[in-house]
C-alpha positions as CSV (number, residue, x, y, z in Angstrom):
1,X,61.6,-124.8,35.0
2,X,60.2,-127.2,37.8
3,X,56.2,-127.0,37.9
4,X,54.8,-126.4,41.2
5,X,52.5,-129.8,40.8
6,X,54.0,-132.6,38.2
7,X,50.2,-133.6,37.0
8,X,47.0,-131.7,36.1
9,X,44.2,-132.9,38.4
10,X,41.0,-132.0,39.5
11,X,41.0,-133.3,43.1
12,X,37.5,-133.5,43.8
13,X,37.5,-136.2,41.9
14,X,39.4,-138.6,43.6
15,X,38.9,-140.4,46.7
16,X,40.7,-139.1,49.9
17,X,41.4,-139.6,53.2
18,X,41.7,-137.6,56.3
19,X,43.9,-137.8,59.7
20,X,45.4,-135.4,61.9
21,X,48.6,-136.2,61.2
22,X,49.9,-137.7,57.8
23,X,53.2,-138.9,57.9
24,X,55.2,-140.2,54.7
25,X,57.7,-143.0,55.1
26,X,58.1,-145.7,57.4
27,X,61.5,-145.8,58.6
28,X,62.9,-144.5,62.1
29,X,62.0,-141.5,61.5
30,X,58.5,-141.8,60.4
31,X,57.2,-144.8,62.5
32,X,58.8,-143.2,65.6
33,X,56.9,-139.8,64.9
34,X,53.3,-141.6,64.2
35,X,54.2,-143.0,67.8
36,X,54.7,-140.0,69.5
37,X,51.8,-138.4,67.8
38,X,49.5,-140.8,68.4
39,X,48.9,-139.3,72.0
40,X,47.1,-136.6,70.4
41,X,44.8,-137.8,68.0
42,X,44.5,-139.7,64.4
43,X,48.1,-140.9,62.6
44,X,48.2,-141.8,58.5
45,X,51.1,-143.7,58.0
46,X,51.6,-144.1,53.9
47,X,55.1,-146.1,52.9
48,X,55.9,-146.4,49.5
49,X,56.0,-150.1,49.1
50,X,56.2,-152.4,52.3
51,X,56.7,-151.4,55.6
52,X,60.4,-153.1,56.0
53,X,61.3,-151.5,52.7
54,X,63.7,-148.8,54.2
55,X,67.0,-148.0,54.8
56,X,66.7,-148.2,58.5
57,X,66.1,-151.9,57.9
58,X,68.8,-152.2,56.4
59,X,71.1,-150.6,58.4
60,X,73.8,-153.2,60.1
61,X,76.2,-151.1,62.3
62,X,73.9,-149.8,65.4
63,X,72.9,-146.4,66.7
64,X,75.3,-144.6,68.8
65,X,74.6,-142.9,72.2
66,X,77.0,-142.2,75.3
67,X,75.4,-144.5,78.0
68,X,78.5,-146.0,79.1
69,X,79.7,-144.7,82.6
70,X,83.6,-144.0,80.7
71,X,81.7,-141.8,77.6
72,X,79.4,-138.7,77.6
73,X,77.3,-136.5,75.5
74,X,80.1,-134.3,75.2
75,X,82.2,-136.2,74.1
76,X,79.9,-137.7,71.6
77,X,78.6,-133.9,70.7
78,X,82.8,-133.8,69.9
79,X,83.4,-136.4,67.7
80,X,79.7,-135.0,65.5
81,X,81.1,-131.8,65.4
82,X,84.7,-132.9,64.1
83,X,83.2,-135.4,61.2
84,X,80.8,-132.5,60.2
85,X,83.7,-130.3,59.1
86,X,82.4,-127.1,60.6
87,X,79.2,-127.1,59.0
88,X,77.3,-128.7,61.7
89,X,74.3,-126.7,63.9
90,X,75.6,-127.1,67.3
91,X,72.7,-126.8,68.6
92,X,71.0,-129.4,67.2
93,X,74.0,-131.5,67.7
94,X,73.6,-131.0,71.2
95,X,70.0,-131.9,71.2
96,X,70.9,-135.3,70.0
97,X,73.4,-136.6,72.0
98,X,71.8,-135.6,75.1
99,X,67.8,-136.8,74.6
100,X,69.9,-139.9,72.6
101,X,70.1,-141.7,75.1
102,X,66.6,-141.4,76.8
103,X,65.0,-142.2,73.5
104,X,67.1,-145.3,73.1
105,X,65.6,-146.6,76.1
106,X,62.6,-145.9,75.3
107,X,63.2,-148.0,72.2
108,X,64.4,-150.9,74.5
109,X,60.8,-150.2,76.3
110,X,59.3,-150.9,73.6
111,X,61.0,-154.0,73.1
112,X,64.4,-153.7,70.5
113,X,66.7,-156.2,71.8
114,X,70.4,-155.0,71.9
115,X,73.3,-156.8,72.5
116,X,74.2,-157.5,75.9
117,X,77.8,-159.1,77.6
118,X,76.5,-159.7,80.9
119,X,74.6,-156.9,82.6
120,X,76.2,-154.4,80.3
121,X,75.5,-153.1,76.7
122,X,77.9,-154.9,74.0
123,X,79.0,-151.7,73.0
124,X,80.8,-151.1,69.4
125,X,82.9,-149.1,67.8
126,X,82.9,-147.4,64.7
127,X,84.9,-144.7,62.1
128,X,85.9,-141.4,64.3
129,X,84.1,-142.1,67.4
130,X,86.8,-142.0,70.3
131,X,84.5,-144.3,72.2
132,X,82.6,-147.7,72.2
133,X,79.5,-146.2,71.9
134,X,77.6,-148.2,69.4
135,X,74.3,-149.9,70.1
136,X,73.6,-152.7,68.2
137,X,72.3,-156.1,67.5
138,X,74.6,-158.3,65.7
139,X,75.0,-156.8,62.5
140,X,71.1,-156.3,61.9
141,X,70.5,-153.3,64.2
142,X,68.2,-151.4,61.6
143,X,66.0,-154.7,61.2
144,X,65.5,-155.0,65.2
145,X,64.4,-151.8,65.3
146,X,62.2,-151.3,62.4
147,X,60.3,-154.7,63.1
148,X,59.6,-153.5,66.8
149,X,58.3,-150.2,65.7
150,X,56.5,-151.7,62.8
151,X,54.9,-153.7,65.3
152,X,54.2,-151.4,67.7
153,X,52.5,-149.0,65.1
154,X,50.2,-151.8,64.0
155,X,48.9,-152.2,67.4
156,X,48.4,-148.7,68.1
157,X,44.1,-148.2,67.2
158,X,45.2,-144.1,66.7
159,X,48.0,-145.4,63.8
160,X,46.8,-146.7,60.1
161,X,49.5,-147.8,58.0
162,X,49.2,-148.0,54.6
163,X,51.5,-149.8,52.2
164,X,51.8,-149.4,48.4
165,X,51.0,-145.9,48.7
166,X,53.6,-143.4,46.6
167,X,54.3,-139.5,47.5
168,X,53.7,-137.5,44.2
169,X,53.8,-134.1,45.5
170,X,52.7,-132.2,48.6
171,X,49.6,-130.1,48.8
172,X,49.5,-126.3,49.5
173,X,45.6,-124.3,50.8
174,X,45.8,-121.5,48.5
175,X,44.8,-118.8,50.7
176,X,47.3,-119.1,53.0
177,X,50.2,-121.8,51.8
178,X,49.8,-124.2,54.4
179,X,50.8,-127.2,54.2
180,X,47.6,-129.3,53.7
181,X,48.3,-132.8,52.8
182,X,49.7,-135.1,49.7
183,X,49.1,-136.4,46.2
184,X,49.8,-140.5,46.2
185,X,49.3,-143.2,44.0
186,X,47.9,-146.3,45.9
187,X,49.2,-149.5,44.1
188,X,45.2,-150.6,46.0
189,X,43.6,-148.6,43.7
190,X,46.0,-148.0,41.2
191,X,45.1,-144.3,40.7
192,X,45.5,-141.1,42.7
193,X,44.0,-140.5,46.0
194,X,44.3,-137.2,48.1
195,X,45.1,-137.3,51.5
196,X,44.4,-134.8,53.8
197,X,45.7,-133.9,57.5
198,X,46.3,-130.6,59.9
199,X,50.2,-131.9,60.2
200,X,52.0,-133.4,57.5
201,X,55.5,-135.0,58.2
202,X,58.0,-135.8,55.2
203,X,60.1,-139.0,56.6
204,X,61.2,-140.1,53.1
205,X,64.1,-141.4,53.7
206,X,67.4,-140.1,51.3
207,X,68.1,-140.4,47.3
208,X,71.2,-142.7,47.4
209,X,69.4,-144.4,43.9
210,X,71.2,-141.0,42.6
211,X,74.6,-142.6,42.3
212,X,74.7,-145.8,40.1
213,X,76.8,-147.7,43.1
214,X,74.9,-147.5,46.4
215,X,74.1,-149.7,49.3
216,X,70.2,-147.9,49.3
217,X,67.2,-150.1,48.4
218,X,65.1,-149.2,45.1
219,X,63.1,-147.2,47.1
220,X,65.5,-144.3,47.6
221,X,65.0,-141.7,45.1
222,X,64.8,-138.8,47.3
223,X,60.5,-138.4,46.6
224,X,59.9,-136.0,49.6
225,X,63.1,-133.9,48.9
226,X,61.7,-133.7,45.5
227,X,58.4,-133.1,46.3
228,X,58.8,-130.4,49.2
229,X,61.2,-128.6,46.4
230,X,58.3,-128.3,44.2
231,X,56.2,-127.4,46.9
232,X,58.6,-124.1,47.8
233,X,60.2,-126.3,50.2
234,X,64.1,-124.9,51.2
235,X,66.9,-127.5,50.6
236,X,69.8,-127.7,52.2
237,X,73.6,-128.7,51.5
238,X,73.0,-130.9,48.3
239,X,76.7,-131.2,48.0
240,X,77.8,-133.0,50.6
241,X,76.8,-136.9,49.9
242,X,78.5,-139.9,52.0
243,X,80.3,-142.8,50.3
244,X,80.6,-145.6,52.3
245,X,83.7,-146.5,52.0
246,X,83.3,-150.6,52.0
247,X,80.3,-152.0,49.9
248,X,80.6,-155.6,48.4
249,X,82.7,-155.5,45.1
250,X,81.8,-158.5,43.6
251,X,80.2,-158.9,39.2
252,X,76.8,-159.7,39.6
253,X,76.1,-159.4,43.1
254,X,74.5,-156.2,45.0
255,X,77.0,-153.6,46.7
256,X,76.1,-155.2,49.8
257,X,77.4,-152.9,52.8
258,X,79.7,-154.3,54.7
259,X,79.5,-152.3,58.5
260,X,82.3,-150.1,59.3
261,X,82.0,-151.9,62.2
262,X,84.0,-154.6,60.7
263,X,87.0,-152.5,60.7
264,X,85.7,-150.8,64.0
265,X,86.4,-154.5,65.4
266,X,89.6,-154.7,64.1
267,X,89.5,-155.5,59.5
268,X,92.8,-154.1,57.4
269,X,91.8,-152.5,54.2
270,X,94.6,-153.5,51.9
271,X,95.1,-152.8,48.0
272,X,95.1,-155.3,45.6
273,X,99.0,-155.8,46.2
274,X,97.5,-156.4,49.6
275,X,99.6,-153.5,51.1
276,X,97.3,-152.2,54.0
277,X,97.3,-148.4,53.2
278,X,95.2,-146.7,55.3
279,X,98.4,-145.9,57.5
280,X,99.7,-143.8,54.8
281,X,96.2,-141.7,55.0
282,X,95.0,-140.7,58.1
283,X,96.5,-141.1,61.9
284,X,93.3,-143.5,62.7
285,X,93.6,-145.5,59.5
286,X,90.9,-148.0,58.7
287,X,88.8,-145.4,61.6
288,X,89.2,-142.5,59.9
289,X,86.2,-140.4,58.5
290,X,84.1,-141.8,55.6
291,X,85.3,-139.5,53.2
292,X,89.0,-139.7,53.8
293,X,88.7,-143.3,53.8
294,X,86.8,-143.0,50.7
295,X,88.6,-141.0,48.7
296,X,91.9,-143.5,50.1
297,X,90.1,-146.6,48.6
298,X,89.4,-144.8,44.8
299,X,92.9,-143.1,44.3
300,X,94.7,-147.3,45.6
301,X,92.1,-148.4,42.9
302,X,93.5,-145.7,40.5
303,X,96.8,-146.6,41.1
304,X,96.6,-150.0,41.2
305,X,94.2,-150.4,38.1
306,X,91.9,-152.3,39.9
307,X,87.8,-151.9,40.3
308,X,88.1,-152.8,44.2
309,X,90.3,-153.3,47.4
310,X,90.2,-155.8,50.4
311,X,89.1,-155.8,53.6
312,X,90.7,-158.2,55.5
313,X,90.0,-160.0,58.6
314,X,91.9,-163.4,58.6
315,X,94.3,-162.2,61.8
316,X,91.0,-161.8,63.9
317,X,89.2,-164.6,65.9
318,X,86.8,-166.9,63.4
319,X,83.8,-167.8,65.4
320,X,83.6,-164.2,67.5
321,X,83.3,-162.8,64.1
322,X,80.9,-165.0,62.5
323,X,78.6,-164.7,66.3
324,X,79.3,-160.4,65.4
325,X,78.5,-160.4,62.3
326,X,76.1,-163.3,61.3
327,X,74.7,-161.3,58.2
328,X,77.6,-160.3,56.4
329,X,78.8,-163.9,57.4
330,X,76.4,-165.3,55.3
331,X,76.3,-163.0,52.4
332,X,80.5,-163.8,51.7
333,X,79.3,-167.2,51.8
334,X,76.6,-167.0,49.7
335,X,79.0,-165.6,46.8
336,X,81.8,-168.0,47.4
337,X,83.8,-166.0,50.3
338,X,84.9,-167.8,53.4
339,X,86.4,-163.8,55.2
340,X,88.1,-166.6,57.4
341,X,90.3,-167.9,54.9
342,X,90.5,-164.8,52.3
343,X,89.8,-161.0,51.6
344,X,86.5,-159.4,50.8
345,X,86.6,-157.5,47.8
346,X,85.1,-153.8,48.2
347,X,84.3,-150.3,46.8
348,X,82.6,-147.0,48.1
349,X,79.0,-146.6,47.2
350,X,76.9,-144.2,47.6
351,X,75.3,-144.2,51.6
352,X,73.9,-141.0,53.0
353,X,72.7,-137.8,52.0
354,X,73.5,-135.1,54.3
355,X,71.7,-132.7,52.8
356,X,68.0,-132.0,52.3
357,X,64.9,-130.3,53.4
358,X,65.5,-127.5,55.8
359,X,64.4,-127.4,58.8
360,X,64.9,-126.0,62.7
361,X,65.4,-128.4,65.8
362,X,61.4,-129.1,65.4
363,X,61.2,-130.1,62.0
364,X,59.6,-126.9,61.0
365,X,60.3,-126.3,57.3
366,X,59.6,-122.6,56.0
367,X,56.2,-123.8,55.1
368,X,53.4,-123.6,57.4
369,X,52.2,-127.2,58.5
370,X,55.0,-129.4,57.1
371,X,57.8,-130.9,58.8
372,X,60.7,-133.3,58.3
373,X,62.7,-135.6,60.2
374,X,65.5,-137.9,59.0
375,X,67.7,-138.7,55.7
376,X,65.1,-136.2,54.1
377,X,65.6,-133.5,56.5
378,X,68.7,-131.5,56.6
379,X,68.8,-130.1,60.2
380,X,72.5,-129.1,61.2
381,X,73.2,-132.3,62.7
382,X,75.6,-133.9,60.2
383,X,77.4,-131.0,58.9
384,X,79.6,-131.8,55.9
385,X,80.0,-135.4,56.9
386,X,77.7,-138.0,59.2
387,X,79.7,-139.4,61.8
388,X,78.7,-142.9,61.9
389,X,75.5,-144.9,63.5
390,X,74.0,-141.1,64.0
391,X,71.9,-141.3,61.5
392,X,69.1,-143.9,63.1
393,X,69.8,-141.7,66.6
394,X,69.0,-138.4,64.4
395,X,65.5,-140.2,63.0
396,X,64.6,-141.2,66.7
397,X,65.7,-137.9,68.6
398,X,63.9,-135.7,65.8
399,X,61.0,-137.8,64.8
400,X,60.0,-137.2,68.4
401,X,60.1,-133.4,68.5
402,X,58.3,-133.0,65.1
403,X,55.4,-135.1,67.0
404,X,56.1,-132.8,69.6
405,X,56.3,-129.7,67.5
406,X,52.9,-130.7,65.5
407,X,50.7,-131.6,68.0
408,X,51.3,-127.9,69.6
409,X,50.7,-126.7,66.3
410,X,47.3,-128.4,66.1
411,X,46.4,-127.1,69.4
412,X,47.0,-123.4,68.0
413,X,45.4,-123.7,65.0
414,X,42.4,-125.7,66.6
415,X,43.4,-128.9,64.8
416,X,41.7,-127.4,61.8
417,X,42.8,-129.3,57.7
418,X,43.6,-127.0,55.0
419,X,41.1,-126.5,52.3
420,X,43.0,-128.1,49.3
421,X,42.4,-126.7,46.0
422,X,40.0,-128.4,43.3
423,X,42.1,-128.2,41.0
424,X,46.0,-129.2,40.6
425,X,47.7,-127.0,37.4
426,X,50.6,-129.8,36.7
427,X,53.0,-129.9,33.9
428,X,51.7,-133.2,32.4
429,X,48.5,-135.3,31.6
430,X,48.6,-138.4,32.9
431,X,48.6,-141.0,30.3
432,X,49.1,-144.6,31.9
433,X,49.1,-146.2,28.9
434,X,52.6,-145.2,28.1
435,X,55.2,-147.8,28.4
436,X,56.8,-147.1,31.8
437,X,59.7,-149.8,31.3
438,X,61.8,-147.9,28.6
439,X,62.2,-143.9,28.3
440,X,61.9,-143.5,32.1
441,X,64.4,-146.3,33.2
442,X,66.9,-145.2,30.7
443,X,66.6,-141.1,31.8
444,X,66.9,-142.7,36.1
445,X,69.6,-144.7,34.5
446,X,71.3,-142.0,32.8
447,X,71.1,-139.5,35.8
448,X,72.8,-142.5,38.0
449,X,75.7,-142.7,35.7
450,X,75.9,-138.9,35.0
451,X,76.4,-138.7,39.0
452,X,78.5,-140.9,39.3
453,X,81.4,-140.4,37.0
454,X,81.0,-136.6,37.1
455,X,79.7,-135.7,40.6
456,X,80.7,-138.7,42.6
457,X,83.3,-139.0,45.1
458,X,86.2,-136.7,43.5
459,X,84.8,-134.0,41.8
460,X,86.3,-131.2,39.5
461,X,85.2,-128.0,37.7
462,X,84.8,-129.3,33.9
463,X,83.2,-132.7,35.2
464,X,80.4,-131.1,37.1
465,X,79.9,-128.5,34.1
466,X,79.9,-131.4,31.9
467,X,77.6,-132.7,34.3
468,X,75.3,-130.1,34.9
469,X,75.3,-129.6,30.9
470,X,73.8,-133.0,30.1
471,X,71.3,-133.2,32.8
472,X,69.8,-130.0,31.3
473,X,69.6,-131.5,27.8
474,X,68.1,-134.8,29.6
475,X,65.3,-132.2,31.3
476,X,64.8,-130.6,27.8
477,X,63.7,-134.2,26.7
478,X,61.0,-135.0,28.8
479,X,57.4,-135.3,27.1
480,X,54.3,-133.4,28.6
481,X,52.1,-136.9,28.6
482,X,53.3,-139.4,31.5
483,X,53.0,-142.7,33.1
484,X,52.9,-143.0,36.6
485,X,55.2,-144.0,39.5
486,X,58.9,-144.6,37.0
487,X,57.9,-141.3,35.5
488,X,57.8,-139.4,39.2
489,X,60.7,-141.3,40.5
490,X,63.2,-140.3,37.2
491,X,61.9,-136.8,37.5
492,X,62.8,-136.9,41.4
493,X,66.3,-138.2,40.8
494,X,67.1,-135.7,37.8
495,X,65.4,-132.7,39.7
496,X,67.6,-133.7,42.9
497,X,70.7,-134.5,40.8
498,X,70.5,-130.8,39.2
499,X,70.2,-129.6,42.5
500,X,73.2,-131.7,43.5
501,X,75.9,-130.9,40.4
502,X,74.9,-127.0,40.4
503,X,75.2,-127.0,44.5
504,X,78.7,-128.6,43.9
505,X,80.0,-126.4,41.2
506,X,79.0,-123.6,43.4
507,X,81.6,-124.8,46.1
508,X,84.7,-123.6,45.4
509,X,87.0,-125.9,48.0
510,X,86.3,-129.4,49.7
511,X,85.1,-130.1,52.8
512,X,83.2,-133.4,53.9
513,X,81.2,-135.2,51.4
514,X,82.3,-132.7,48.6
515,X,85.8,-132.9,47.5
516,X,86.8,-130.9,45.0
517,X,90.2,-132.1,42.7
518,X,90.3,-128.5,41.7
519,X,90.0,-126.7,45.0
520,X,91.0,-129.8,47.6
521,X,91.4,-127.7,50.5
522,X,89.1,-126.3,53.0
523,X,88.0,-122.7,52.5
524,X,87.2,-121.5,56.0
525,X,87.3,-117.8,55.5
526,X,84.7,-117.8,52.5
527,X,82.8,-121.1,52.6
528,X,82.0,-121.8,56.4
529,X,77.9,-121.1,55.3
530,X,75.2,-123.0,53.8
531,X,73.7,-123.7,50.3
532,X,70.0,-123.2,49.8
533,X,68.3,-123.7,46.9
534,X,64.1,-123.1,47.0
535,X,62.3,-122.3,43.6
């Protein structure tokens, strides 16, 4: 059974801190809402480690949005709706693709430097858009961004970021269930403190540290999903997780994503026979979806015996490449690679998480006073399957209306903050003394591996009841006494990878990010709904 708080705590003990807004994570999503909201009054900002420690600034390919004169937001609401296999809100989908573009500009206002030929954007083009409509610049959009709004937060006197500071759970008043604020560990201090706000705005990011391949930092193990869950939080569509089809291959190195717009400008992917097989797959080949281009890549693997394919780039132009892709240019090198001369090796890994914490086109979640925007929100926008570069569009466009949506919250409730309990009745005693190298890395470790050989990319029946089966014993297992932050993130990942197996074993048919061996067609008639799990 999954506690309603993970320790026992009595609150009044610790120190605290108070804003009107408190908002957790500082990627896209959450540094573009403490923006917004700073127009109204006081912003917390806590991240989990640094501030650049996201997936946004990671993110290489660009955000897409129909600026140029030949594309529109129709077009782009389209090619959302096709990649999200049915399952998509289109209404929210809408939403996005026509405030995208405003919002991008804004984000040029405020100083991110995309790639220009001439007077016009440099547009690219990735997997399943029918248009060059990809922002970026070079092949470190995510960095340009983050830095600019890390910047801008810094400077803002109504914005305090703090770093080091860890979600544990989320904070209900008793009396009447809002949402009053959040449990964190502050490496500072290194103990709890209890932080306090009228808003509260989950912008954790996803949980690609589920799967033991994944192009995520450390710092993705789905803590707000996790935490809202606990907190009586809805989630959303647990099944459907993106492999991106082209990490880095290579013993000993990290699966380093290498951007779909490589093959958007033009890459082969070819087996290790070097046969380019993407032809025999989809009409749009290397631009298919993710997951057909996924699923393409393991079964060549399977039939050729190897542990990776190619991509290849050595019929297009050297030095435009290298001045496109500077980043990627230098990681091949720095493991040997000249992509000039020879093929990059490459697998999937795990990317995206399309589902999450429910919520409306505000960020409302069903509890009073919290909301969610990006990976850790599950909205309607990405359906089934993210079409690609939406994802730092999604954090931008709905970071802003859950500012939006909060401040007129705090104007009807008189920007009043919860009274928090005294006391927390968690399931274990915090003992710090514990060892927090051993039990806990091998039970994160263990989930990772279960995930991924039984509830990865090609799924069956008896896998994800073997999987589901073995997660349960690994819950059974753990002790009542724990240490601190390994101990939260390895319950996280196993609460959000039982979530996960049982949400895929409950979908008879494949669709998206959930493909089923057993049931590999698409089940209109009975599956064209949503999963929801909420405890």
């Amino acid at each position: 059974m999954t506690p309603r708080y993970l320790f026992a705590l009595e609150l009044d003990q610790l120190p605290s801190y108070e804003a009107d807004f408190l908002v957790i994570g500082s990627g896209i999503a959450g540094l573009f809402t403490a923006y917004k909201a700073r127009e109204f009054g006081s912003v917390l900002v806590l991240t989990k480690q640094r501030a650049e420690d996201s997936n946004t600034e990671m993110a290489q390919g660009g955000i897409a949005a129909a600026i140029d004169e030949t594309d529109s937001p129709v077009l782009h609401l389209e090619d959302t709706l096709a990649a999200g296999a049915g399952l998509c809100d289109p209404r929210a989908v809408e939403i996005l693709v026509t405030e995208g573009p405003v919002r991008v500009m804004e984000l040029v206002e405020l100083g991110v430097r995309f790639d220009r030929e001439g007077d016009a954007w440099a547009l690219g083009q990735e997997g399943a858009h029918r248009r060059r409509r990809i922002l970026h610049a070079s092949d470190a959009t995510g960095e340009e961004i983050a830095q600019a709004l890390i910047r801008e937060c810094r400077r803002e006197q109504n914005i305090t970021l703090k770093e080091g500071c860890f979600l544990v759970d989320f904070i209900r008043e008793p009396r009447t269930g809002r949402c009053g604020g959040a449990l964190v560990l502050d490496a500072g201090t290194g103990g709890f403190t209890v932080c306090r706000a009228g808003v509260v705005v989950a912008a954790t990011g996803g949980a690609g540290q589920l799967y033991l391949n994944t192009t995520n930092p450390a710092v993705a193990t789905g803590d707000g999903m996790a935490a809202a869950y606990r907190a009586g939080a809805e989630l959303m569509d647990m099944e459907f997780v993106q492999f991106h089809p082209t990490a880095l291959a290579l013993s000993g190195a990290p699966r380093f994503l290498i951007s779909e717009a490589v093959r958007g400008e033009g890459a082969f992917l070819r087996n290790v026979k070097g046969e380019r097989f993407m032809l025999r797959f989809h009409e749009l080949a290397e631009l298919a979806p993710r997951d057909i281009v996924s699923r393409a890549i393991v079964l060549e693997m399977e039939k050729t015996g190897a542990d990776h394919v190619y991509l290849d780039i050595t019929h297009l132009d050297r030095d435009r490449f290298r001045a496109r892709f500077p980043n990627i240019w230098r990681t091949c090198q720095r493991y040997g690679l000249d992509p000039a001369q020879g093929y990059i090796p490459v697998a999937p890994a795990a990317h995206y998480i399309m589902g999450g914490i429910k919520t409306n086109t505000e960020g409302e979640t069903n509890i009073p006073g919290l909301y969610a925007c990006g990976e850790v929100a599950c909205n309607g926008v990405h359906g089934a399957n993210r079409l690609a570069s939406n994802s730092l569009l999604e954090g931008l466009v709905f970071g802003a209306r859950a500012a939006a949506a909060g401040i007129r919250y705090l104007e009807e409730t008189g920007r009043r903050i919860p009274e928090l309990p005294p006391y927390l009745a968690g399931k274990s005693k915090v003992d710090a003394s514990l060892p927090e190298d051993s039990f806990w890395g091998r039970v994160a470790d263990r989930v990772r591996t279960v995930m991924w050989e039984k509830a990865g990319i090609i799924r069956t029946g008896q896998g994800l009841v073997e999987a589901a089966a073995e997660l349960e014993k690994l819950a059974e297992e753990i002790p009542s006494s724990a240490p601190l932050r390994e101990a939260v993130e390895a319950v996280n990942l196993l609460t959000l990878g039982r979530l996960t197996v049982v949400a895929a074993l409950l979908r008879t048919e494949s669709r998206g990010g959930h493909f089923r061996k057993d049931f590999p067609a698409r089940d209109d008639l009975f599956w064209l709904r949503h999963l929801v799990f909420q405890i």
